[in-house]
N, CA, C and O atoms as a GROMACS GRO file, in nm:
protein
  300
    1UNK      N    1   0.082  -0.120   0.000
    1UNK     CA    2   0.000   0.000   0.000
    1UNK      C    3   0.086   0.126   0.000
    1UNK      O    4   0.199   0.140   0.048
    2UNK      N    5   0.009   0.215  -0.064
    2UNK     CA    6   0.141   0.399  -0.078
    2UNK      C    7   0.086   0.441   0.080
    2UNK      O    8   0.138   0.547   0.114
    3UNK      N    9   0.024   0.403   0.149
    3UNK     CA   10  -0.041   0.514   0.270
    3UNK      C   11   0.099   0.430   0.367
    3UNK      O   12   0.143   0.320   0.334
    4UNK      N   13   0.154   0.513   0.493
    4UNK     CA   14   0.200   0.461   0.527
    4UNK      C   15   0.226   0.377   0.680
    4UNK      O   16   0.251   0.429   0.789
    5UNK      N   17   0.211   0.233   0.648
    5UNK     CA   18   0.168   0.152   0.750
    5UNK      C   19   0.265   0.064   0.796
    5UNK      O   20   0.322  -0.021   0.728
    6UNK      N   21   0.286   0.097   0.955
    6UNK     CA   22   0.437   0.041   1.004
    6UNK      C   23   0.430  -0.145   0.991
    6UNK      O   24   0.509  -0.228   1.037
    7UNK      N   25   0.319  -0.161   0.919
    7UNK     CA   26   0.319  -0.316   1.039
    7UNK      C   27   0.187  -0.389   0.913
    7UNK      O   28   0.101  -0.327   0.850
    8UNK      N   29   0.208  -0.493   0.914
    8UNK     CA   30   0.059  -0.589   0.888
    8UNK      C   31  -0.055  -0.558   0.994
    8UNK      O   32  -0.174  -0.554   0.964
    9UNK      N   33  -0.002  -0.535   1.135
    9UNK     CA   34  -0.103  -0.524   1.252
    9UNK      C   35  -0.157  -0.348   1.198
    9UNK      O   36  -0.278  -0.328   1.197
   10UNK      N   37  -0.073  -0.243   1.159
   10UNK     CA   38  -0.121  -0.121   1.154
   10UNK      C   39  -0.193  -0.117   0.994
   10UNK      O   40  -0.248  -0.020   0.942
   11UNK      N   41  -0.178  -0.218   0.950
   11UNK     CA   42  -0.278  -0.193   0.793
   11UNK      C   43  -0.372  -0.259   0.831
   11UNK      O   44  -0.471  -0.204   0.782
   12UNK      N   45  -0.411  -0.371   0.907
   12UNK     CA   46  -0.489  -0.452   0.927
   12UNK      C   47  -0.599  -0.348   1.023
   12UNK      O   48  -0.719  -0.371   1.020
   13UNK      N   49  -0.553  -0.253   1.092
   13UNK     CA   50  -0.618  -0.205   1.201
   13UNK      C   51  -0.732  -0.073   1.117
   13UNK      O   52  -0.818  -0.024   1.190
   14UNK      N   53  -0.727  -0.036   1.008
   14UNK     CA   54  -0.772   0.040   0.914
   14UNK      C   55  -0.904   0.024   0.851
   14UNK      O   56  -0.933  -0.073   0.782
   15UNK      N   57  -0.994   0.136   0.880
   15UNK     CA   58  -1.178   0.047   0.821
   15UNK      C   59  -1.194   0.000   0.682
   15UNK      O   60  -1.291  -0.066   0.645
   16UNK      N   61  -1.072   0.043   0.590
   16UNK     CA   62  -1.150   0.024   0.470
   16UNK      C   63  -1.082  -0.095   0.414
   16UNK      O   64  -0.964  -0.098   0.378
   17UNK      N   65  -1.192  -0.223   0.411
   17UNK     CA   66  -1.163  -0.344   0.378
   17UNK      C   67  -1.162  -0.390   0.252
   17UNK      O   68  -1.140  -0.503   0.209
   18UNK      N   69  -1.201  -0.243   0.174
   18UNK     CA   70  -1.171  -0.262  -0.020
   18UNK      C   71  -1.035  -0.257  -0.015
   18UNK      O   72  -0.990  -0.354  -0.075
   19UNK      N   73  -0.912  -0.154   0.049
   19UNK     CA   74  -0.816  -0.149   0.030
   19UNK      C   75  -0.722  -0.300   0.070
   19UNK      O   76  -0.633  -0.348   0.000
   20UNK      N   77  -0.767  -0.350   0.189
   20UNK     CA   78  -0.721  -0.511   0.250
   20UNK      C   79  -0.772  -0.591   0.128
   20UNK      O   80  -0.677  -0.627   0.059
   21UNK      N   81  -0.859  -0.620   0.094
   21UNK     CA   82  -0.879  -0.686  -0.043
   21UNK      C   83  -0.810  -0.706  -0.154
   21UNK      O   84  -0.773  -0.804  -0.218
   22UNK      N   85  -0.798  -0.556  -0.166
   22UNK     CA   86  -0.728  -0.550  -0.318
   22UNK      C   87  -0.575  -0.541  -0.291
   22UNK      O   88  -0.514  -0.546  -0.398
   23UNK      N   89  -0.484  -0.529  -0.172
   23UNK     CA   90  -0.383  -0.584  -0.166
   23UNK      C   91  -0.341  -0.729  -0.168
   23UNK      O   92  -0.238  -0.768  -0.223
   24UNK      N   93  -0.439  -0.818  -0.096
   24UNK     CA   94  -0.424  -0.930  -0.101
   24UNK      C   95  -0.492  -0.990  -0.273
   24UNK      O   96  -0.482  -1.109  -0.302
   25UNK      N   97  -0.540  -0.917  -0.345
   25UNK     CA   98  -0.621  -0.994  -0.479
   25UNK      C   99  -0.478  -0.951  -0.537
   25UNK      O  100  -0.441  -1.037  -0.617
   26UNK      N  101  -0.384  -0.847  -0.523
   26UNK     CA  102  -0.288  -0.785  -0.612
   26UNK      C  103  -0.142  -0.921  -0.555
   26UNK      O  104  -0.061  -0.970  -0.632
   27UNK      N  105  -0.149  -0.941  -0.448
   27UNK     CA  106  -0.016  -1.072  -0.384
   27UNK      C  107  -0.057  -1.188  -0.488
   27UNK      O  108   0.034  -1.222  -0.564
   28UNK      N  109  -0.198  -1.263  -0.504
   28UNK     CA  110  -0.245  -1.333  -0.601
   28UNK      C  111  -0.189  -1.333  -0.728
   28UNK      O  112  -0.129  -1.423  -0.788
   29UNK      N  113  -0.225  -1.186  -0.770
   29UNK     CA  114  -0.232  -1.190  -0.919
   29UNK      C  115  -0.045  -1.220  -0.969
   29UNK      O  116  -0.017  -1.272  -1.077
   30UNK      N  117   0.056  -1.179  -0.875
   30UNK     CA  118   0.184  -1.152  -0.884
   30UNK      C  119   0.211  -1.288  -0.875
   30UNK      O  120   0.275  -1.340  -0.966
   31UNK      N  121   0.161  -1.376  -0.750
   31UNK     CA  122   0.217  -1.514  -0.757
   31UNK      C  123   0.191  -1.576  -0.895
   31UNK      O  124   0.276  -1.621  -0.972
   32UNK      N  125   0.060  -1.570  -0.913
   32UNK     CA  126  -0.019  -1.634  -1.046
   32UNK      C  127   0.047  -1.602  -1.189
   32UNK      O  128   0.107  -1.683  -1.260
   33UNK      N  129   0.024  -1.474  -1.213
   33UNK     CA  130   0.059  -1.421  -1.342
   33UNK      C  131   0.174  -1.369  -1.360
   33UNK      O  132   0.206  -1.350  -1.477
   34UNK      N  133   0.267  -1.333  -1.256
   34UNK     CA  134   0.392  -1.264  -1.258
   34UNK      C  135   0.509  -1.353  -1.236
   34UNK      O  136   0.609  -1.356  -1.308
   35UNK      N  137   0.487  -1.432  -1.120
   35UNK     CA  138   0.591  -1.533  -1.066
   35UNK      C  139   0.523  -1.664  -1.099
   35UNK      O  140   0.588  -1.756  -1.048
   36UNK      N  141   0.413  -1.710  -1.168
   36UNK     CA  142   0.378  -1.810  -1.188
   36UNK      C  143   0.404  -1.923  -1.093
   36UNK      O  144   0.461  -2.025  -1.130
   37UNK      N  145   0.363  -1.906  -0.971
   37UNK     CA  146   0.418  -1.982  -0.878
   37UNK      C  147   0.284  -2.073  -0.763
   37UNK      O  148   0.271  -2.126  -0.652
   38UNK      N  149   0.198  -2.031  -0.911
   38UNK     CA  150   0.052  -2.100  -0.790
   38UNK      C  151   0.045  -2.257  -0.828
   38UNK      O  152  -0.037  -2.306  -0.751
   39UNK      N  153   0.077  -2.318  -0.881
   39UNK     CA  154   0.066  -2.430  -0.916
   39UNK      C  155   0.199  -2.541  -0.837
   39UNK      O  156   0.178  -2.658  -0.807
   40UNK      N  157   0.319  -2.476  -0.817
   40UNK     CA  158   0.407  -2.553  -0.732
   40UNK      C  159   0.370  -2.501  -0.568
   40UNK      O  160   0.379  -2.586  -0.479
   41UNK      N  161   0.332  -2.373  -0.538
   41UNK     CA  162   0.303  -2.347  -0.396
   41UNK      C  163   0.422  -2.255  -0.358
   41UNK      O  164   0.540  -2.282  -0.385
   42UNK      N  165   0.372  -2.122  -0.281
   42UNK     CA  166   0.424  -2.032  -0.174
   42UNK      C  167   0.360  -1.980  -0.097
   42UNK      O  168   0.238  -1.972  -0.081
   43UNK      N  169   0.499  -1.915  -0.012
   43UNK     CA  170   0.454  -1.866   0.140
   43UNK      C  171   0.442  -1.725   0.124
   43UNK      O  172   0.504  -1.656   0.044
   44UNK      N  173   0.318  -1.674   0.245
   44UNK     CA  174   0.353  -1.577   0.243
   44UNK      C  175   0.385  -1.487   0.399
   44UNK      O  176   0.302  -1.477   0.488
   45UNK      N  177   0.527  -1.428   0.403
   45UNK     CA  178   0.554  -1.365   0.506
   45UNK      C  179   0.561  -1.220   0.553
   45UNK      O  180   0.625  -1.145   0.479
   46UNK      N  181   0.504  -1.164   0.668
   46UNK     CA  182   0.452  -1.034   0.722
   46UNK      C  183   0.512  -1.042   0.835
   46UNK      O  184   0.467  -1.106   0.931
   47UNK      N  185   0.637  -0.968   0.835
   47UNK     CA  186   0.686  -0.975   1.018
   47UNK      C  187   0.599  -0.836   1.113
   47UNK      O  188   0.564  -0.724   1.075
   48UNK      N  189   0.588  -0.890   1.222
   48UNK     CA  190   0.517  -0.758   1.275
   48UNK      C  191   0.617  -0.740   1.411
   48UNK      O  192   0.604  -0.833   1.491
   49UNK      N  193   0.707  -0.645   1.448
   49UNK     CA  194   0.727  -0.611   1.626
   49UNK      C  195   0.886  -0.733   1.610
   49UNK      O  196   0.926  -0.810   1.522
   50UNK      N  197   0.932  -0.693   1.734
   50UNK     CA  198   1.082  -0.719   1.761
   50UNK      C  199   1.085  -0.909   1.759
   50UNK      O  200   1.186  -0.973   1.732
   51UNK      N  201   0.968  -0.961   1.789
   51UNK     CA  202   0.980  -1.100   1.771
   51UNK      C  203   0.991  -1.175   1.685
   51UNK      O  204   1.047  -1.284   1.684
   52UNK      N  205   0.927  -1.110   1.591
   52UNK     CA  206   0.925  -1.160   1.456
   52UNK      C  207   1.051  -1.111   1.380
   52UNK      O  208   1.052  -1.129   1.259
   53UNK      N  209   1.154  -1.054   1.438
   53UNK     CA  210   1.269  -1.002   1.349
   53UNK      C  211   1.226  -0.896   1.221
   53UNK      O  212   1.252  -0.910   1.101
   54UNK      N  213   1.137  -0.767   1.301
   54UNK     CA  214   1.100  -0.729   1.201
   54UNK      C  215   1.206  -0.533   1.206
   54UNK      O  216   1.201  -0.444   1.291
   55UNK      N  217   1.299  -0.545   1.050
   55UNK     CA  218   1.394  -0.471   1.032
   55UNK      C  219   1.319  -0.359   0.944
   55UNK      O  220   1.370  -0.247   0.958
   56UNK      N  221   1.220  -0.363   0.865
   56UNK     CA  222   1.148  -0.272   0.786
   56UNK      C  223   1.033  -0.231   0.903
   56UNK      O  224   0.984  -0.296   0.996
   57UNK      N  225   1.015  -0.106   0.860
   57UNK     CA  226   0.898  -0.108   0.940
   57UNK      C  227   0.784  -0.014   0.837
   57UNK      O  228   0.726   0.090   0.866
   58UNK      N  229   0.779  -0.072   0.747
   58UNK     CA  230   0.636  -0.027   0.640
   58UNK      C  231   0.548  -0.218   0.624
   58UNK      O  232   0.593  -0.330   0.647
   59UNK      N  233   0.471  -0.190   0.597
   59UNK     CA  234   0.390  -0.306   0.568
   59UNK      C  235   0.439  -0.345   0.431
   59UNK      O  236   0.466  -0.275   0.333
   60UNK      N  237   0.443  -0.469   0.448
   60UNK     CA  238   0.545  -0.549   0.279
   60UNK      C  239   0.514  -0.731   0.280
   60UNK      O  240   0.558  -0.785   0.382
   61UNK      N  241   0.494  -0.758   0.250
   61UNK     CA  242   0.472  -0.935   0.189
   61UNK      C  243   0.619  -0.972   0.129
   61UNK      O  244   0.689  -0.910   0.048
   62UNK      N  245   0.639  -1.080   0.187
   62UNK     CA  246   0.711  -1.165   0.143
   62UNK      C  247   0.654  -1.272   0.043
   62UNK      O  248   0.561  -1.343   0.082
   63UNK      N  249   0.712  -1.291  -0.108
   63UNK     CA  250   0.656  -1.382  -0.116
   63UNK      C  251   0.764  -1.557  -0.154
   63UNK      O  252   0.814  -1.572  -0.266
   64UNK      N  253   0.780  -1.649  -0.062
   64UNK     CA  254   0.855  -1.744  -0.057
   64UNK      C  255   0.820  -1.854  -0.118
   64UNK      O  256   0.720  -1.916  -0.084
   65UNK      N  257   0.913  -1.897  -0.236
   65UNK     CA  258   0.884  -1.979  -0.333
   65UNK      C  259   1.012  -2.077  -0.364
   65UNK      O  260   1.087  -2.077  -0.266
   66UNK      N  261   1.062  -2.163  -0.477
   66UNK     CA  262   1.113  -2.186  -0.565
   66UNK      C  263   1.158  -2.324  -0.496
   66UNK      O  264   1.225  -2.411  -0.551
   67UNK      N  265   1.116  -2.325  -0.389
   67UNK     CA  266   1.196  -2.503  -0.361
   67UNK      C  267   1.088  -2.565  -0.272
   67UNK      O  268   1.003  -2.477  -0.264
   68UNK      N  269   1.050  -2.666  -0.206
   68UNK     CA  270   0.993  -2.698  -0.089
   68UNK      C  271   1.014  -2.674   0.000
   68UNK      O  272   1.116  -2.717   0.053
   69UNK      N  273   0.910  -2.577   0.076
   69UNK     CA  274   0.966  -2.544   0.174
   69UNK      C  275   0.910  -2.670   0.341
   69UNK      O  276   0.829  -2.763   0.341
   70UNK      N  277   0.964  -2.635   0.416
   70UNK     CA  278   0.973  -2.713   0.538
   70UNK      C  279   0.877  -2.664   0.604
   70UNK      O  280   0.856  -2.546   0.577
   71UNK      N  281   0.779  -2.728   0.716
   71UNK     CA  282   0.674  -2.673   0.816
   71UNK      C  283   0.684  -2.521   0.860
   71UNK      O  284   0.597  -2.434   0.854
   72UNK      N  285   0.820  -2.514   0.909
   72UNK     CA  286   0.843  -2.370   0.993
   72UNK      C  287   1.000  -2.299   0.920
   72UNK      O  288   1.087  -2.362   0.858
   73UNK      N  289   0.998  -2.192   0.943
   73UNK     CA  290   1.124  -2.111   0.915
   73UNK      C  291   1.188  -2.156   1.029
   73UNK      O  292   1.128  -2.193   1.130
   74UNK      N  293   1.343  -2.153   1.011
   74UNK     CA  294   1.428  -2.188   1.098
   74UNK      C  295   1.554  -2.056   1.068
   74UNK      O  296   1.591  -2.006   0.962
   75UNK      N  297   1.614  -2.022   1.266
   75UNK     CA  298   1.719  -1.891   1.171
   75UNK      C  299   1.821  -1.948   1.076
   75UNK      O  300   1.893  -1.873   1.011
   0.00000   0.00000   0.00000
């Protein structure tokens, strides 16, 4: 999103649920049509706060692909 939101928790906290929509229909369309990556499978990662190891502090998607990944992230 251009507005600026420290966190998944501070975009998430926001009334207008057209804008939450159409970020998540736009992560879709990138896996699908851009990275073509819906048919083998990815992750998607949002760190929020010091636990999560989070070094950015704007709202951003990860999107984790290209091998199998394992149950959990490990450091």
């Amino acid at each position: 999103p251009k507005q600026n939101y420290c966190s998944f928790n501070d975009f998430m906290a926001q009334p207008d649920t057209e804008k939450i929509a159409i970020i998540f229909q736009k992560i879709r369309m990138i896996a699908n049509d851009i990275l073509k990556i819906n048919e083998t499978g990815y992750r998607l990662i949002s760190n929020h706060g010091a636990n999560a190891s989070q070094t950015v502090f704007h709202f951003h998607v990860h999107i984790i692909s290209g091998k199998r990944l394992g149950k959990l992230i490990a450091d």
